[in-house]
ROSERO-990671 format. One record per residue (C-alpha): x, y, z; residue number from 1. Coordinates in Angstrom, 2 decimals, padded with zeros to 5 digits. Layout:
// residues N
(atom (X,Y,Z),NUM)
...
***
This chain:
// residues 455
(atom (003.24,-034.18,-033.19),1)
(atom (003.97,-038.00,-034.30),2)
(atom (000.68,-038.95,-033.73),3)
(atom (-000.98,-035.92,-036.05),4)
(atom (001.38,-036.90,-038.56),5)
(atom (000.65,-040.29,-038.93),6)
(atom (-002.68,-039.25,-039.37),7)
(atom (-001.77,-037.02,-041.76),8)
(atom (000.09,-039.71,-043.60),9)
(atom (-002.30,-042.00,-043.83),10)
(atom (-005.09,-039.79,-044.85),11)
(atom (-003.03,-038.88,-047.59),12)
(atom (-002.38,-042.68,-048.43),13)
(atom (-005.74,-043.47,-048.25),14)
(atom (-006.13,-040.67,-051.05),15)
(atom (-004.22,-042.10,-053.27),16)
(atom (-005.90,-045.65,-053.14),17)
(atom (-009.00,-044.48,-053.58),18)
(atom (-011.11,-045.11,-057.03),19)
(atom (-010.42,-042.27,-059.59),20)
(atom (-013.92,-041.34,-058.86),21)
(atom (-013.79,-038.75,-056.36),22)
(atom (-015.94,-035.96,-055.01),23)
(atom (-015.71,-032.91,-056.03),24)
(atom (-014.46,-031.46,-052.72),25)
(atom (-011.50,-033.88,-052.39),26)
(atom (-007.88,-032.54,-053.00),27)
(atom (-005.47,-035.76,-054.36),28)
(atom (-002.16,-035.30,-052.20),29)
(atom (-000.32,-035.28,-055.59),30)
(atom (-001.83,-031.67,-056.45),31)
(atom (-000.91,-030.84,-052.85),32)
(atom (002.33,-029.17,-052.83),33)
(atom (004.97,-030.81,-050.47),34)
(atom (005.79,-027.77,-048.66),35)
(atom (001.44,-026.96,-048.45),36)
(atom (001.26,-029.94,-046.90),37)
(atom (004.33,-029.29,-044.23),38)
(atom (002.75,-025.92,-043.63),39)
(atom (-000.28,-027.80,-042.66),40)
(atom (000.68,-030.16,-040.69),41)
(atom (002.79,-027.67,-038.66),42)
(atom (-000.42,-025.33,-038.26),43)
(atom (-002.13,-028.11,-037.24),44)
(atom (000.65,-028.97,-034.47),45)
(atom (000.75,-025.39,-033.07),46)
(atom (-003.01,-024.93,-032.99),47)
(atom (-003.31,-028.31,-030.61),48)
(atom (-000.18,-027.28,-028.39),49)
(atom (-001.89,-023.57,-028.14),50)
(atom (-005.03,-025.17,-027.08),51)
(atom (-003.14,-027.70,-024.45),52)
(atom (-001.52,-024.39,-023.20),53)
(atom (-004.60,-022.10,-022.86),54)
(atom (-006.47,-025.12,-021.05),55)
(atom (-003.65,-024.79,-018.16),56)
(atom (-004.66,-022.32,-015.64),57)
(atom (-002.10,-019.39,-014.53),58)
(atom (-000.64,-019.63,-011.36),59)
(atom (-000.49,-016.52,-009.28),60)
(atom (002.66,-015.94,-007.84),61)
(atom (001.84,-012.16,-005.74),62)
(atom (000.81,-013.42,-001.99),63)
(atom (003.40,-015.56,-001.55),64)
(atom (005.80,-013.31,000.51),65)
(atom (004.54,-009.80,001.97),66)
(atom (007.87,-008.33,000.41),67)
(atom (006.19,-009.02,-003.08),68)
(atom (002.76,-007.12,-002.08),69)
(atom (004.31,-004.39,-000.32),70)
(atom (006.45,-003.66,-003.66),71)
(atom (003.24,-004.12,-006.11),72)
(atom (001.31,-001.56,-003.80),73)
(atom (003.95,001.44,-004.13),74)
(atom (003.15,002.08,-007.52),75)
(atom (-000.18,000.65,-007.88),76)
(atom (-002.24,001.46,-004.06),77)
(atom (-004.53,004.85,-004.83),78)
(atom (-003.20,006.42,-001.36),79)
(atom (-000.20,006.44,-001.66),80)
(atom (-000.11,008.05,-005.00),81)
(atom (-002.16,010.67,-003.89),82)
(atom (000.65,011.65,-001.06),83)
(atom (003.48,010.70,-003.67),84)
(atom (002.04,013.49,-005.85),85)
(atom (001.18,015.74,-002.95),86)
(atom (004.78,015.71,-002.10),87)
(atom (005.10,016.42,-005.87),88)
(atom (003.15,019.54,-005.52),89)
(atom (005.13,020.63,-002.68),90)
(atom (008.86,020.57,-004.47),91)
(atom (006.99,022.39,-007.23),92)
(atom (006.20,025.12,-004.98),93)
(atom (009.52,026.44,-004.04),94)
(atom (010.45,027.95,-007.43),95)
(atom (007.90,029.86,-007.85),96)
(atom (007.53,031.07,-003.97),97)
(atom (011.04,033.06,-004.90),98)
(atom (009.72,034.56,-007.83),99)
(atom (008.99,038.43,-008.63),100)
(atom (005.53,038.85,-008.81),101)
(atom (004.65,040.09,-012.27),102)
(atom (004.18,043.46,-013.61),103)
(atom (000.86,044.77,-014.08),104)
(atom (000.06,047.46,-017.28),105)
(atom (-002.30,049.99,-017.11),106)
(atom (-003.52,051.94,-019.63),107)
(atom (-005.38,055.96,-019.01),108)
(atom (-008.01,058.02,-021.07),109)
(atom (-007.57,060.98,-019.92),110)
(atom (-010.72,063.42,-021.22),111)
(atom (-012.88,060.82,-022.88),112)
(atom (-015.53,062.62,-023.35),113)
(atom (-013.57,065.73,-025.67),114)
(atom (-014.83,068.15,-023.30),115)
(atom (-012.11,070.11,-024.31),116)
(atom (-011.55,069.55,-028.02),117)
(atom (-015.77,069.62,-028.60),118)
(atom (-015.34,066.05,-030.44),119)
(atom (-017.79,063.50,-029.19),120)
(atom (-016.99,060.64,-026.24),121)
(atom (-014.36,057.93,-027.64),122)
(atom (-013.15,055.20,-025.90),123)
(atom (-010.15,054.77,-028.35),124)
(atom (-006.61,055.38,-027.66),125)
(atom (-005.53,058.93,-029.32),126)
(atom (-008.91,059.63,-029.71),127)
(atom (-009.40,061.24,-026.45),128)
(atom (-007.27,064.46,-024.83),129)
(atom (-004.38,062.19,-023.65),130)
(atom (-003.80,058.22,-023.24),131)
(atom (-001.60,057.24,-020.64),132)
(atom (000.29,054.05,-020.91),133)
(atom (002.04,052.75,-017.62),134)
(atom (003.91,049.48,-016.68),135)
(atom (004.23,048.56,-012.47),136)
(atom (006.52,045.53,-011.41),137)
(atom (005.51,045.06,-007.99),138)
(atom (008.93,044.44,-005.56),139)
(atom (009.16,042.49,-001.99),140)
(atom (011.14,043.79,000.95),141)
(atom (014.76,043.13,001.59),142)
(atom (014.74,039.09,002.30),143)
(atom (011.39,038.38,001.72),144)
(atom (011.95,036.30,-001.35),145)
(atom (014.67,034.08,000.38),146)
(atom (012.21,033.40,003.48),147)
(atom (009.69,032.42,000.92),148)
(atom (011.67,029.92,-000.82),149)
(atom (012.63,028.61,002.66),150)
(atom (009.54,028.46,004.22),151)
(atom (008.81,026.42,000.64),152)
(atom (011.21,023.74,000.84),153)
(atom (010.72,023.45,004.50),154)
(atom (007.26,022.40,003.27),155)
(atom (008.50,020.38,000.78),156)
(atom (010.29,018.64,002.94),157)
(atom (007.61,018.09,005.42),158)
(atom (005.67,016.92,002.65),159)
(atom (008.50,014.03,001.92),160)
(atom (008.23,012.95,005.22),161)
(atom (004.47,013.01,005.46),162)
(atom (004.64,010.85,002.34),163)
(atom (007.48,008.18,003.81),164)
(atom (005.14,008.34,007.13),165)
(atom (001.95,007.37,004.97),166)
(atom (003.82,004.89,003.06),167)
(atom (005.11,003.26,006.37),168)
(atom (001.64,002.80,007.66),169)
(atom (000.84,000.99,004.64),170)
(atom (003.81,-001.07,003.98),171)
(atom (002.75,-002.56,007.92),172)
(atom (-000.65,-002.66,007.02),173)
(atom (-000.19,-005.17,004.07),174)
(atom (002.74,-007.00,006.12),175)
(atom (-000.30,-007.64,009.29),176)
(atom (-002.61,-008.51,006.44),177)
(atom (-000.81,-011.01,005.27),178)
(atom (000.30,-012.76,008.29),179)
(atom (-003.19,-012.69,009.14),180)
(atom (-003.65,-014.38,005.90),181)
(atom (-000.90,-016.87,006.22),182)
(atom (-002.05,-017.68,009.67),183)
(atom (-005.52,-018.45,008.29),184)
(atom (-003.76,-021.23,005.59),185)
(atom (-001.74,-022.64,008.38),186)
(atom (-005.21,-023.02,010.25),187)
(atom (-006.72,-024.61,007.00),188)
(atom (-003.84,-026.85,006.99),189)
(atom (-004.29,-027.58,010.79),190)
(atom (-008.21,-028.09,010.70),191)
(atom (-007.79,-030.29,007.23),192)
(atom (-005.45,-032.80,009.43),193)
(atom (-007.44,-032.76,012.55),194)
(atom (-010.38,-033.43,010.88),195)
(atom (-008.41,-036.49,008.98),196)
(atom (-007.49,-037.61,012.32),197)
(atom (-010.83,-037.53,013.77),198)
(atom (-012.46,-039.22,010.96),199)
(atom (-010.08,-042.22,011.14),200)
(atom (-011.10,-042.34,015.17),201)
(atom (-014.38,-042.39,013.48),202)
(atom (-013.70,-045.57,011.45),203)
(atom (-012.09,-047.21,014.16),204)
(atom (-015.25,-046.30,016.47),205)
(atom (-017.85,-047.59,013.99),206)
(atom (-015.83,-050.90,013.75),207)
(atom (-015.27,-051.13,017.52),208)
(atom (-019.03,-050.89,018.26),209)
(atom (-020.17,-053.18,015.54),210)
(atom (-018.18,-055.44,017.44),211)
(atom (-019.81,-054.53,020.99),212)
(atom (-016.84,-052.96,022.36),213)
(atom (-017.24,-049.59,022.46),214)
(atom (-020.83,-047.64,023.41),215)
(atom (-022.70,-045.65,021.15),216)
(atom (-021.91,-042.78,023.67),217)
(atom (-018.37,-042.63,022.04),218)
(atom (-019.46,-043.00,018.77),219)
(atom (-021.98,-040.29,019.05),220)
(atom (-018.86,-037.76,020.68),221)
(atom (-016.56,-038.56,018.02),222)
(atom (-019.77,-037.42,015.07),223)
(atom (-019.72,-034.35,017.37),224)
(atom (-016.07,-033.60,017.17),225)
(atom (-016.22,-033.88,013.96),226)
(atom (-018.73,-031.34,013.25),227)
(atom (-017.39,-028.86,015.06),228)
(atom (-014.37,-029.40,013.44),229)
(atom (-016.14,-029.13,009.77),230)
(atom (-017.58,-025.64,011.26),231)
(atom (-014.00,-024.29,012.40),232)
(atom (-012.70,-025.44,008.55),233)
(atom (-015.75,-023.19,007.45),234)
(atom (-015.12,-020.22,009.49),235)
(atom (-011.23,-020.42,008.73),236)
(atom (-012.21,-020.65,005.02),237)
(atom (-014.30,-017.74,004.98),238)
(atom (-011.63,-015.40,006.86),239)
(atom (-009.05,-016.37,005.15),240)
(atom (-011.37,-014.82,001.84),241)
(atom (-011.71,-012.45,003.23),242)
(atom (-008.16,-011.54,004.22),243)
(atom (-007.49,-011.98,000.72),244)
(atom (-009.84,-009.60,-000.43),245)
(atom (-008.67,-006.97,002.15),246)
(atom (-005.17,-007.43,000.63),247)
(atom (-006.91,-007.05,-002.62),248)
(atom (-007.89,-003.95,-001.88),249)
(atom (-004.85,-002.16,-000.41),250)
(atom (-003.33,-003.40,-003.98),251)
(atom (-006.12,-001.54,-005.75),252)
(atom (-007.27,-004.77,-007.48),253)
(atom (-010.49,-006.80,-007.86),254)
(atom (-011.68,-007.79,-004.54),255)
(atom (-011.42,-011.71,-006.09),256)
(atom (-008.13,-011.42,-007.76),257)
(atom (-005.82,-014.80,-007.00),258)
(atom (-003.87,-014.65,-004.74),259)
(atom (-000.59,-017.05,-004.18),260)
(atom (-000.56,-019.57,-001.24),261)
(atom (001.64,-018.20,001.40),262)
(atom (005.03,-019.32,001.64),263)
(atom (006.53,-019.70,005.00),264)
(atom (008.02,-016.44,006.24),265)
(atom (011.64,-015.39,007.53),266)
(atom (012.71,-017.22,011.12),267)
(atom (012.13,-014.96,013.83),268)
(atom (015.09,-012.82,015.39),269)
(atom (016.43,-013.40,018.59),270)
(atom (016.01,-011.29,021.41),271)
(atom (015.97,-007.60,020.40),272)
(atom (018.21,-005.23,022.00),273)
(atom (015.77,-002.52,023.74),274)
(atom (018.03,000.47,024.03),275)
(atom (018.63,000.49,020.52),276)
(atom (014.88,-000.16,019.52),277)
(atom (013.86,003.22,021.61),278)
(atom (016.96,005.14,019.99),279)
(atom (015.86,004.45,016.90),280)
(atom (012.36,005.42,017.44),281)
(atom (013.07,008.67,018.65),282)
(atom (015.47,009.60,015.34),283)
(atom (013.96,007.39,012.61),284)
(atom (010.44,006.86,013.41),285)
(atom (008.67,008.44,010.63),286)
(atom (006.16,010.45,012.50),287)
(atom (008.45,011.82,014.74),288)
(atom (010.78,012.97,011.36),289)
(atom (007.52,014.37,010.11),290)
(atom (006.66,016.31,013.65),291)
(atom (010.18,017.58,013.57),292)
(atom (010.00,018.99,009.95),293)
(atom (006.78,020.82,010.94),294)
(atom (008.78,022.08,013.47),295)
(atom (011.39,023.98,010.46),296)
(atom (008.26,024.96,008.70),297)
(atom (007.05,026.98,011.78),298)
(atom (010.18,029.13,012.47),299)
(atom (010.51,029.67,008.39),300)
(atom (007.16,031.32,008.34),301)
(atom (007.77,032.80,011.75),302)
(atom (010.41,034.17,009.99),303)
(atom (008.40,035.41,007.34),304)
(atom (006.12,037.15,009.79),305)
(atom (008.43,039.08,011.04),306)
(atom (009.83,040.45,007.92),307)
(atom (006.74,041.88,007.11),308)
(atom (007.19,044.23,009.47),309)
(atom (009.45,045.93,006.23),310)
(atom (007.25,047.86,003.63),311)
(atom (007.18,046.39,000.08),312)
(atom (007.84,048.49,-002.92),313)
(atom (007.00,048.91,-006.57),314)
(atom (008.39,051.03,-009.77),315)
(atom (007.25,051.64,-012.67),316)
(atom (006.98,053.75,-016.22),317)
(atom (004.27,055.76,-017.24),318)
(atom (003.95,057.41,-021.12),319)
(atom (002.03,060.29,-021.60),320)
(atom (000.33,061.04,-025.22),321)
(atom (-001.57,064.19,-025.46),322)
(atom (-004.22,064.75,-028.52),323)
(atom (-002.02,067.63,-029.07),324)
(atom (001.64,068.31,-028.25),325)
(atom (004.75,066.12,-027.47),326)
(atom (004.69,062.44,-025.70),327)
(atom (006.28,062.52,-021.87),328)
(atom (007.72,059.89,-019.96),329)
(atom (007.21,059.49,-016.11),330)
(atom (009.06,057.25,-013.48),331)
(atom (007.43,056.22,-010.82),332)
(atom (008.20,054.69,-007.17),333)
(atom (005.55,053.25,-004.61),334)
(atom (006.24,052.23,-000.96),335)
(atom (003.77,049.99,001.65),336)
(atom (003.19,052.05,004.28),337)
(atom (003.01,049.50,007.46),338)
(atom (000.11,051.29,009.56),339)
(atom (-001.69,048.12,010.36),340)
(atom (000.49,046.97,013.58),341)
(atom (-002.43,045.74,015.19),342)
(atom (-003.15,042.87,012.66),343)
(atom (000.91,042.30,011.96),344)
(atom (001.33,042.13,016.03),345)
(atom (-001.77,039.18,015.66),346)
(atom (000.07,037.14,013.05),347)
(atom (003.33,037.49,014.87),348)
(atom (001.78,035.67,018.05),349)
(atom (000.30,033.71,015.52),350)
(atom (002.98,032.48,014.57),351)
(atom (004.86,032.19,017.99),352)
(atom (001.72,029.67,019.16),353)
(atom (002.13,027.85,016.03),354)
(atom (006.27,027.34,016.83),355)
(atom (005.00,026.07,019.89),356)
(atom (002.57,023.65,018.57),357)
(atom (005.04,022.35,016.32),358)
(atom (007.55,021.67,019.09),359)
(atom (004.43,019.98,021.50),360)
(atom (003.63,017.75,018.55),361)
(atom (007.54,016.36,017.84),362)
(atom (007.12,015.76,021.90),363)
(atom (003.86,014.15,021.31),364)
(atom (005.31,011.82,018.80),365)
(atom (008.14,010.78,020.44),366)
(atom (006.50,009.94,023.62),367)
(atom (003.62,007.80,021.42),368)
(atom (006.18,006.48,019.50),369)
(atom (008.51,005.13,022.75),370)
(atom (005.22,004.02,024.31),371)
(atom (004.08,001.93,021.43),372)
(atom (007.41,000.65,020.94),373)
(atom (007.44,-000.37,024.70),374)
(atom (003.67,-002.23,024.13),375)
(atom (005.22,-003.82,021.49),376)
(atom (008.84,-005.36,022.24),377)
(atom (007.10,-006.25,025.44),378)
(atom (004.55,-008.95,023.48),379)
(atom (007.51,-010.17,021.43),380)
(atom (009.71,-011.00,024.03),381)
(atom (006.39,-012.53,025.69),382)
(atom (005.64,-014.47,022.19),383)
(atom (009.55,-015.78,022.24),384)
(atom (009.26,-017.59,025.48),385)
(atom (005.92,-018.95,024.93),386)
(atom (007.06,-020.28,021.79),387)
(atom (009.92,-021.94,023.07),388)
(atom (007.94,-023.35,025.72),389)
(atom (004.97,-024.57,023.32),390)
(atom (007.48,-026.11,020.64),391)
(atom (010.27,-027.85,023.15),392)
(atom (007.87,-028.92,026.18),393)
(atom (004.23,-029.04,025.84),394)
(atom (004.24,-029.89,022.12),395)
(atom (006.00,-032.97,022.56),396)
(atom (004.23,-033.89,025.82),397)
(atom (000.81,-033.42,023.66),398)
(atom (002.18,-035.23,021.10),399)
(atom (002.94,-038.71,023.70),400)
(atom (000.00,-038.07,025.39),401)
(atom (-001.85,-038.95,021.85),402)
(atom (000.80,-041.54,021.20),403)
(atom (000.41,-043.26,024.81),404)
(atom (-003.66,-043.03,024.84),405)
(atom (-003.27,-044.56,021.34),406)
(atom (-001.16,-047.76,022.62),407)
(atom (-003.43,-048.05,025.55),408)
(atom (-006.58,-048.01,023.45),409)
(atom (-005.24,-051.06,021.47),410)
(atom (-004.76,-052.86,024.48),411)
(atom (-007.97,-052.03,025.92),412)
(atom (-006.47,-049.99,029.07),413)
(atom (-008.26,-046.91,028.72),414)
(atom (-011.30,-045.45,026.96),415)
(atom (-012.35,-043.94,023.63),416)
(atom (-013.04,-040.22,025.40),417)
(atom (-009.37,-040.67,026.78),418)
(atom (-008.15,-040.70,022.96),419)
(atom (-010.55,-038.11,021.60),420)
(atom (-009.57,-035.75,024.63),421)
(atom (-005.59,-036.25,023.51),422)
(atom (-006.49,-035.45,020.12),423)
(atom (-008.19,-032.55,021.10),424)
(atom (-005.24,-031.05,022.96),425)
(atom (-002.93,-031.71,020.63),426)
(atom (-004.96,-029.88,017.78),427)
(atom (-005.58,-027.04,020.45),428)
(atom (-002.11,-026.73,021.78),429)
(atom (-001.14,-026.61,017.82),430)
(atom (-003.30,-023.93,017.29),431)
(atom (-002.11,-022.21,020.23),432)
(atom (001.16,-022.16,018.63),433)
(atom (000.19,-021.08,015.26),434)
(atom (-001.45,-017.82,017.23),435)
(atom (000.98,-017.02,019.25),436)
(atom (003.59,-017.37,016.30),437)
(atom (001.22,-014.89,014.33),438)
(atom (000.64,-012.58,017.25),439)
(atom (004.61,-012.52,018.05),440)
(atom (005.08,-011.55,014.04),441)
(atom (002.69,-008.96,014.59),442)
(atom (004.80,-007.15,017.42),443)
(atom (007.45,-007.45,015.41),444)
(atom (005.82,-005.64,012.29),445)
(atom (005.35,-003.17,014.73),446)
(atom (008.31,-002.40,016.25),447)
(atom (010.06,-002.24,012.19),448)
(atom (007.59,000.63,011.56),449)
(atom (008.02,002.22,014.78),450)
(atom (011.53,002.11,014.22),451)
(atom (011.73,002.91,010.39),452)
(atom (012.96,-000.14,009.12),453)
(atom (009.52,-000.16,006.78),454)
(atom (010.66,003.27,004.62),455)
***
């Protein structure tokens, strides 16, 4: 802002010292107004600062943690809206399923052709020898409006618990995708200094065989190494796109949409406590609940089977209007007659089979659910240990091994292959590490949705 002032100052000095010939398109800063010329040089100051602002790119902040995703796909992923408003649906349907059905009007010509009166045909109301006029409200059985509304919001809340199962699988979904994707950055990260490393073995190789002490064999091995390692960084580049994009998608945005670099996730848990892990898979696991609520929609329409073993009813008012003579009043009372026991027996061991299938499928559940549990605490109490063992023994063995192959190369002791092989370990037994710290993450993803923990 200094700087554009001065300007401004001394353009307007300038102005003043010039010759009183002057073009026609020059303003003198005396006719300029003092606060004109404020205004002006404050425009001038916000336009440059707007421009310095739009010229800085945004940074994305969703991707960093899978907490953030998992909370942007709730209201924005297309699946899960559809079963959030399918469980909608099914809350809506238990007020009406208790309703009355409504009442139906009727309306009667008798004699519409005047046969009897010698008038011609009419299909007008008191134009014919008598218009009946009758209203019928339809009535269910004793207890047949209750079972309805249960048999409703046992749907309902079947439906919930579809809906928390469906948004289970997809909170777990995003959380694998992105340690997936943060596994792939840590590999960037890895490849990037590997292939750092291996170039400055490069250097040193070039300047130890200019000098005749190292063969071109060596040389050659090294340009190999680092090759392949170029072609891992492209591979690991290219996944980790497409991770992103897969993310992307369970967000319902652009496939190419930024995403944030990874942040470093939560420290991994101890050791798990199995017998609580299985309990709560068996009560909380989401498609067990959702088994187990099919189970109370079964025995409410069982229910409802049943009942219709009762005959439904109707009433009703009918008024009578003759062409000639007095308007009469009827009342009128229909029952079902329930002659069709062959088709009511059908539905009731109909819905017996279906009680049954309910029950086999909670069963079915439970066992798939204790089964992938099992799978599951098994590989990260198998991921623990190997950590432990990667990070406390044969990382820092790797990482002497490089150290000592180093020392002994300066001294001339041991070969150039002898300090590319170290290298190579060490950038192998670091990738080792990063999988098995992704795959134990995984399990653990796992086991939270098989437990719940993801609702």
């Amino acid at each position: 802002m200094r700087r554009v002032a001065e300007g401004l100052r001394v353009h307007f000095t300038a102005c003043r010292n010039r010759s009183p010939m002057k073009p026609t398109f020059a303003v003198s800063s005396s006719r300029l107004p003092r606060p004109a010329a404020l205004a002006l040089v404050f425009a001038l100051t916000l336009g440059s600062s707007h421009a310095w602002t739009q010229g800085v790119p945004d940074t994305p902040t969703l991707g960093a943690s899978p907490q953030a995703l998992i909370e942007y796909a709730r209201q924005s992923n297309p699946g899960f809206a559809a079963a959030r408003a399918e469980a909608s649906a099914a809350q809506e349907r238990v007020t009406p399923a208790g309703a009355l059905p409504d009442p139906t009007f009727e309306i009667e010509l008798m004699d519409a052709t005047n046969t009897m009166s010698g008038r011609s045909a009419s299909l007008l109301p008191g134009q014919v020898g008598e218009t009946r006029y009758r209203i019928t409200q339809p009535l269910p059985g004793w207890g047949k409006r209750d079972l309805a509304v249960k048999a409703a919001e046992a749907q309902a809340t079947q439906a919930d618990a579809m809906r928390d199962a469906s948004w289970a699988e997809l909170a777990a979904k995003i959380e694998t995708l992105w340690l997936r994707y943060y596994a792939a950055d840590r590999e960037r990260v890895l490849n990037r200094e590997g292939l750092t490393l291996l170039q400055s073995l490069e250097e040193l190789s070039l300047a130890r065989y200019e000098l005749g002490l190292l063969p071109q064999q060596a040389v050659l091995r090294i340009q190999r190494e680092i090759t392949a390692q170029r072609l891992a960084l492209v591979e690991v580049e290219q996944r980790r796109k497409g991770l992103a994009a897969g993310l992307n998608g369970l967000l319902g945005r652009a496939h190419d949409a930024p995403l944030a670099a990874p942040a470093d996730p939560a420290p991994l848990p101890g050791q798990l406590e199995a017998g609580a892990l299985f309990k709560a898979a068996a009560s909380a696991n989401p498609d067990v609940n959702a088994a187990a609520y099919g189970i109370d929609v079964a025995r409410a329409e069982r229910e409802r089977t049943y009942q219709d073993r009762l005959p439904d009813f109707a009433v009703g008012v009918r008024n009578n209007r003759p062409d000639e003579g007095k308007a009469s009043w009827d009342v009128m009372f229909e029952v079902m007659i329930p002659l069709q026991q062959s088709s009511r027996r059908a539905r009731e061991r109909e819905a017996e089979y279906m009680l049954i299938a309910a029950e086999a499928r909670r069963e079915d559940a439970r066992a798939r659910a204790s089964g992938e549990l099992g799978t599951a605490w098994s590989m990260y109490a198998q991921g623990r240990e190997t950590l432990r063992l990667l990070e406390h023994t044969l990382l820092p063995q790797a990482r002497a091994t490089r150290d000592a192959s180093r020392a002994a190369l300066a001294s001339g002791t041991v070969d150039f292959d002898s300090v590319i092989e170290a290298e190579r370990q060490l950038i192998d037994i670091r990738m080792r590490q990063l999988q098995t710290e992704l795959e134990t993450r995984l399990a653990l993803t796992e086991i939270r949705k098989l437990t719940g923990e993801l609702n």
